[in-house]
C-alpha positions in Angstrom: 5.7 41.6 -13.1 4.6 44.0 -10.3 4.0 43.1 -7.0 0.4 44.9 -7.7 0.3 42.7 -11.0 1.2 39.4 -8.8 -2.2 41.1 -6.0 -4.4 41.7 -9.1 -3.7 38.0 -10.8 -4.4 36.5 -7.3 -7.4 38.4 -6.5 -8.8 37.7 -10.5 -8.1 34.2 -10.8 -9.5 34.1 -6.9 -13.0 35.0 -8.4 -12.9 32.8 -11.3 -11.9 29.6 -9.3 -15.0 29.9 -6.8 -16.8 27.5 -8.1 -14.5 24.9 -8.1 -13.3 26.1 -4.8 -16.9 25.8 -3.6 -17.2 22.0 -5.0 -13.9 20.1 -3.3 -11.6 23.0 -2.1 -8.8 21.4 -2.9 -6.3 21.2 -6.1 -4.0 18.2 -6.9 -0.7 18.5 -8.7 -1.3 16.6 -11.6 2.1 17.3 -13.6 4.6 20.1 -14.7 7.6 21.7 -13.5 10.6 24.1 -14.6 12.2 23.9 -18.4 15.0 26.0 -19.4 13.9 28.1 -22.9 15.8 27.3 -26.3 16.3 30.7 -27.1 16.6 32.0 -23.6 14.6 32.4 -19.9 13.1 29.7 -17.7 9.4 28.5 -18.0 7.1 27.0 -15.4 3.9 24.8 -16.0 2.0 23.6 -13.4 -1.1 21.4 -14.3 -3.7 21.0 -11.7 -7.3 19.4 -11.0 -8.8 22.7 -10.3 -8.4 26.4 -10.0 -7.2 28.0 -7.0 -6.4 31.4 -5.9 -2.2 32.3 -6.2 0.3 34.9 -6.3 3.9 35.2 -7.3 6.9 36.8 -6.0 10.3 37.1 -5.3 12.7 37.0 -2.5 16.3 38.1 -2.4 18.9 36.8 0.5 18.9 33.8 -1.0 17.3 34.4 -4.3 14.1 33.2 -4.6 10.8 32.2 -6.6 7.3 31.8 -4.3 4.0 30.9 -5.7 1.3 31.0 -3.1 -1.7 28.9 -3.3 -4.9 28.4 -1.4 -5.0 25.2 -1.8 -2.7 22.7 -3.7 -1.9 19.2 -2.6 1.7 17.9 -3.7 1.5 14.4 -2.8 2.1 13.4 -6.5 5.0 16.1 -7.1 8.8 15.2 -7.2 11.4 17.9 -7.0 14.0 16.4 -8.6 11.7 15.2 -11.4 10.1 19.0 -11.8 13.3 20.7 -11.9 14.9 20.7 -15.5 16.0 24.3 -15.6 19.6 25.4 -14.5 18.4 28.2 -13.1 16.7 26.6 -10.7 18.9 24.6 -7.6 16.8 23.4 -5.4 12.6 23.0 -5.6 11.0 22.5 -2.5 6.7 22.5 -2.1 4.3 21.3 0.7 2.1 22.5 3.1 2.0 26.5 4.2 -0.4 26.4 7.0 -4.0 25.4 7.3 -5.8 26.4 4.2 -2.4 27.1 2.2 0.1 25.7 0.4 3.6 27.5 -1.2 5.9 26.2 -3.8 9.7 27.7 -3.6 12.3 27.9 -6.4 15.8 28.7 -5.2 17.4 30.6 -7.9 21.1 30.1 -9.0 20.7 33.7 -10.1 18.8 37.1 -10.4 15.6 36.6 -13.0 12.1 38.4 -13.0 8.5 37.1 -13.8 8.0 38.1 -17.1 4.7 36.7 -17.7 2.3 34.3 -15.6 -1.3 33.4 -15.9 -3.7 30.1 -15.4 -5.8 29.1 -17.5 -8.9 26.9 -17.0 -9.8 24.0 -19.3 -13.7 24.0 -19.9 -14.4 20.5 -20.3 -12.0 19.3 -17.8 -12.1 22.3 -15.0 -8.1 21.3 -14.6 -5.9 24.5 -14.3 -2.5 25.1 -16.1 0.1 27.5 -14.5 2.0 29.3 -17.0 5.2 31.4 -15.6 8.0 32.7 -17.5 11.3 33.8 -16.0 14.1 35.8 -17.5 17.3 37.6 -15.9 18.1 41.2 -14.6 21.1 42.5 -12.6 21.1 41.7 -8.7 20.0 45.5 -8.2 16.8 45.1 -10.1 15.9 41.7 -8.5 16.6 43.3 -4.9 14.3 46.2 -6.1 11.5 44.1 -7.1 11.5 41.7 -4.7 9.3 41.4 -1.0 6.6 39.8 0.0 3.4 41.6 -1.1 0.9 43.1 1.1 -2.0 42.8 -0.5 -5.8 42.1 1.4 -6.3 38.7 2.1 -2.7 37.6 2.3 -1.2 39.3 5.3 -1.7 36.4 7.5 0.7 33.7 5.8 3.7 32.5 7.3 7.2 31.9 5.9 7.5 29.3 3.3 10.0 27.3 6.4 7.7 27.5 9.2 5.0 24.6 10.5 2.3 24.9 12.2 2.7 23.1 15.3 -0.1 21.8 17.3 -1.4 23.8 20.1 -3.8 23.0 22.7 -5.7 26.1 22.8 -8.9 24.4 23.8 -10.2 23.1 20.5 -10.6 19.3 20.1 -7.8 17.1 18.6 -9.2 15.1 15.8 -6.8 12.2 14.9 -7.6 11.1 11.2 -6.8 7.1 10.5 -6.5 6.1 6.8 -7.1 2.2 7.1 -3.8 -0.1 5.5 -0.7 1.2 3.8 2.9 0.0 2.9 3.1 -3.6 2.4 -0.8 -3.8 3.2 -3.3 -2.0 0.4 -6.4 -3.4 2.0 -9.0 -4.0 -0.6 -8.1 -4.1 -4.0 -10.3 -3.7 -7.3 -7.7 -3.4 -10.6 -5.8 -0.7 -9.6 -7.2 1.2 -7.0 -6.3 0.2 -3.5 -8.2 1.1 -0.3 -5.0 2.1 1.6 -4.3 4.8 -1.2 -8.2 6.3 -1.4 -8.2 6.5 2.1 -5.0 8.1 2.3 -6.3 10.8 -0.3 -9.5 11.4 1.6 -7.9 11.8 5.2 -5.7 14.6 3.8 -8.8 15.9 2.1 -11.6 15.7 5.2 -8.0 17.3 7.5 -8.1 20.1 5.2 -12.0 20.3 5.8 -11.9 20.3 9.6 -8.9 22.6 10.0 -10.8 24.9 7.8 -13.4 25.5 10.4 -11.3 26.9 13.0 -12.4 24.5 15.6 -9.9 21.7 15.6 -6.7 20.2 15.7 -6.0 17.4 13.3 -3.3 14.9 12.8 -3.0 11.4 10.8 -1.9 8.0 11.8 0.5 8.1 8.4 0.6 10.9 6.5 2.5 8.5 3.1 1.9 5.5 2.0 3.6 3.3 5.0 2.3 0.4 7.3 1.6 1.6 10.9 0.5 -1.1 13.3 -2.9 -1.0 14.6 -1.4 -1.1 18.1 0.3 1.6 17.2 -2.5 3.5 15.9 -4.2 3.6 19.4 -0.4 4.7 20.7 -0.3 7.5 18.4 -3.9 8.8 19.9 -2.9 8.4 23.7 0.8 10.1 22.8 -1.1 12.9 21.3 -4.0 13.0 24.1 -6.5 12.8 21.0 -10.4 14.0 21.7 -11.8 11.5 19.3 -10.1 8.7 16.3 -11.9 8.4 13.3 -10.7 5.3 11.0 -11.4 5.0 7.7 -11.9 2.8 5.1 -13.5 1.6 2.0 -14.1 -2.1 2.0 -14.9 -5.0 -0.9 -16.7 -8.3 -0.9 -15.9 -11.5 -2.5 -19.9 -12.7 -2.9 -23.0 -10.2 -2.6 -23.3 -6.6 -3.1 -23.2 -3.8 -0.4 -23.7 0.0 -0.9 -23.1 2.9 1.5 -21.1 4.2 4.0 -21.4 2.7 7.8 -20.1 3.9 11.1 -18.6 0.9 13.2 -18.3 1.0 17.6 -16.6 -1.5 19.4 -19.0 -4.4 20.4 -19.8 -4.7 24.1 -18.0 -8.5 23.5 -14.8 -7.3 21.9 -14.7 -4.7 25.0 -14.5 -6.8 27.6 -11.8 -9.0 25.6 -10.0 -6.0 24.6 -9.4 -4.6 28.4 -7.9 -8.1 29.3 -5.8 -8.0 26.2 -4.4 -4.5 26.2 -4.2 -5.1 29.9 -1.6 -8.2 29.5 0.1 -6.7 26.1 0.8 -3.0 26.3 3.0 -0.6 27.5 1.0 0.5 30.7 1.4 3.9 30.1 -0.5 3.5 26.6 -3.5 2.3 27.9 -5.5 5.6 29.4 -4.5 8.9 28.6 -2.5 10.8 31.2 -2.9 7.6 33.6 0.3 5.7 34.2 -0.4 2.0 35.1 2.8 0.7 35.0 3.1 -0.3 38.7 -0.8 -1.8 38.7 -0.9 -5.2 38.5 -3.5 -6.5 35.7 -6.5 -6.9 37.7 -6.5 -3.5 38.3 -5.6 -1.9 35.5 -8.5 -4.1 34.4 -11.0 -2.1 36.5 -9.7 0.7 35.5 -10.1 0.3 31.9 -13.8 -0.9 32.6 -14.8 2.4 34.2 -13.0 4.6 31.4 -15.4 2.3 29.1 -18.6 3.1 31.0 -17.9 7.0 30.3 -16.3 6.3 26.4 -18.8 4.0 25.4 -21.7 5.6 25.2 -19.5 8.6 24.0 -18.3 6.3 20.7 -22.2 5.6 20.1 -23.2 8.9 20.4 -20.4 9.8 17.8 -21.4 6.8 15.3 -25.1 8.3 15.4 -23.9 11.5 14.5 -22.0 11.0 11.6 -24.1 8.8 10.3 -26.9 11.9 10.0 -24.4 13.9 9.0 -23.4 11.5 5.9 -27.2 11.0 5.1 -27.4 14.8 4.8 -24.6 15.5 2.9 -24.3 12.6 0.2 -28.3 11.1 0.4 -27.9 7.5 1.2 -26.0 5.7 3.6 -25.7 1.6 4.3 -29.2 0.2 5.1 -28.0 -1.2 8.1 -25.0 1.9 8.9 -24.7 1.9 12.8 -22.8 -1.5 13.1 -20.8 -2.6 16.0 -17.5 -5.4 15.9 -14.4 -5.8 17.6 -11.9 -3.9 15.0 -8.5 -3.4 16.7 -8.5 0.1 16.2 -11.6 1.1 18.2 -10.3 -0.5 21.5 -9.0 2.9 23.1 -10.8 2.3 26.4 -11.1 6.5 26.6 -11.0 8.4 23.2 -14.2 8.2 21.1 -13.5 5.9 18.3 -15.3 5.1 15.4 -14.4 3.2 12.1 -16.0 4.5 8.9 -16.8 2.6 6.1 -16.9 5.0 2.9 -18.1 2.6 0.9 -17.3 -0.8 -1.0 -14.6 -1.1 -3.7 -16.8 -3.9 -5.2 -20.1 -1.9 -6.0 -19.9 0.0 -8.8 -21.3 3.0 -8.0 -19.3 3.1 -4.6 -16.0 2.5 -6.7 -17.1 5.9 -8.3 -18.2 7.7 -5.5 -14.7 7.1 -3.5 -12.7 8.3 -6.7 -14.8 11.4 -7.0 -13.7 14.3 -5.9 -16.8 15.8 -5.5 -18.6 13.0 -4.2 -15.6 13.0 -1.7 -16.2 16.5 -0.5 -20.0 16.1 -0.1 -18.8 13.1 2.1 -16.1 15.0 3.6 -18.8 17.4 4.9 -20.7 15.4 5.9 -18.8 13.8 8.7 -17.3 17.3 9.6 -21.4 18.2 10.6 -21.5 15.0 12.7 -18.2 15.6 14.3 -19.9 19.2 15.1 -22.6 18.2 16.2 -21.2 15.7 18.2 -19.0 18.3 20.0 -22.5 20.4 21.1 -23.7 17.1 22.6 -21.2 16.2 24.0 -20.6 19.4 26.0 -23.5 19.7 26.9 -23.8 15.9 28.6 -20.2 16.2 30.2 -21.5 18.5 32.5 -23.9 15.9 34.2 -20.7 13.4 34.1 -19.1 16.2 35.9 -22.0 16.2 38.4 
């Protein structure tokens, strides 16, 4: 296959997967991976929840296979597992940059694409990845082999390289999917809150970045218990602009339907100053202020004053989101700006908010939150609060200035 085949495949299959790029932007690996060929060659399948634009080619010095993808998420993908062919030695996949993902095949010797295409499953909308790989002299694979050119792909960078954060005067969004590890938070059969929330954080990260306008990290990017302490330590390391918690909650009695944005309660302020006051490291309590020689009385003021300025901030962030949500998915929780004195939103000066996305034990809820599409409406949603948060924001920080 041509590097102007590999352009033409990406740009057709491009057009054919708008509309499911439109709906949730996002594949999920679902299955597949490389089988050596009875009679001779490698094959590769790839099975994923949607289409997405790709491209193929190779790379010589060491030999290798890249598959391009705008945008696959490989949190369900094991290498070892995926690799069955000989010709492959090592299988590595994950996050390109913003917007794009690469798989790369490390070959033990010279082969060519011989055939690859994707097709799309009516009924379903999953895509299949079809590849097949045979072998050629080293001359031929050195011949063949570069990184195409083509329009719309100039900007990627090398399969190695991560994006570091950069503060280049867009705000840093840290993302915090509720629970994980030894504690999956609500539970209804199989489904755990820790793991829904970890799915949507990665998916509402991907939203955001694809704006242009912010930075984003995550408390835990796997499945792994992170204190809540240390979820607050995580946003003053990385100097974060605003935390957004999320979670999806159940009851034991009654019924409860909607998503609702949680502030800390004037009550659970004041308790939380004197708490983190006695119990943390002083230089985790205010972002680029180091308390460390201030006794606790007055590291007490000083945490009331950053409140005065956050607090209002938090609210103004809470009301936001929730119009943002009530645009984008229609309903919301009859009673969605709630306040309570959750660990996680006692940061005394970055903007916190806890979302609840819903509640495992409501029905409908259960299958909004495993939705996809549901999840990108919500997704959305609080990407237009966070938005138009920022505009107000601005524009009040100058009179705090004054």
């Amino acid at each position: 296959m041509s590097k102007l085949t590999c352009a033409l495949a990406a740009l057709f299959f491009s057009t054919t997967a708008s509309l499911a790029q439109e709906t949730s932007g996002l594949a999920h690996y679902i299955g597949g991976g490389f089988e050596d060929r009875f009679l001779g060659g490698t094959e590769l399948t790839l099975d994923l929840t949607q289409g997405v634009p790709w491209r193929v080619f190779t790379l010589d010095n060491p030999k290798r296979l890249v598959i391009d993808f705008r945008e696959v998420n490989w949190q369900a993908a094991d290498p070892l597992l995926m690799d069955q062919s000989d010709l492959v030695s090592e299988l590595r996949m994950g996050g390109l940059r913003p917007g794009w993902s690469r798989l790369v095949a490390v070959l033990e010797s010279a082969a060519k694409v011989d055939t690859a295409e994707v097709k799309i499953d009516p009924e379903t909308s999953q895509a299949r990845l079809s590849l097949s790989l045979s072998s050629v002299s080293d001359d031929e694979f050195a011949k063949t082999s570069g990184a195409p050119s083509d329009t719309g792909w100039t900007n990627l960078l090398p399969e190695t390289t991560q994006v570091a954060p950069v503060d280049d005067g867009t705000l840093l969004v840290l993302l915090d999917p509720g629970h994980g590890g030894i504690d999956p938070g609500a539970e209804r059969g199989a489904v755990n809150e820790a793991d829904l929330m970890l799915l949507f954080a990665h998916e509402l990260r991907d939203v955001l970045l694809r704006t242009g306008r912010y930075r984003v990290e995550l408390t835990r990017t796997t499945d792994r218990f992170v204190s809540l302490e240390g979820r607050i330590a995580l946003a003053h390391d990385l100097n974060a602009d605003l935390l957004i918690s999320l979670h999806a909650d159940a009851l034991s009695e009654g019924i409860a339907h909607g998503a609702a944005v949680y502030t800390l309660s004037q009550d659970a302020s004041d308790a939380a100053s004197q708490a983190l006051a006695e119990r943390h490291n002083r230089d985790d309590l205010l972002s680029g202020v180091d308390l460390s020689q201030a006794d606790d009385q007055v590291a007490q003021v000083l945490l009331g004053i950053a409140r005065l300025d956050n607090t209002p901030r938090s609210k103004a962030l809470a009301r936001q989101l929730v119009g943002g949500i009530r645009n984008a998915v229609g309903k919301v929780h009859k009673r969605p700006l709630r306040q309570a004195g959750f660990s996680v939103l006692k940061s005394a000066d970055i903007p916190s908010v806890l979302i609840e996305l819903g509640f495992l034990s409501t029905d409908q809820d259960l299958q909004n939150l495993q939705d996809p599409i549901w999840r990108a409406g919500m997704a959305a949603g609080i990407r237009d609060g966070i938005e138009a948060w920022a505009i107000e924001d601005e524009a009040l920080s100058r009179l705090r200035r004054q």
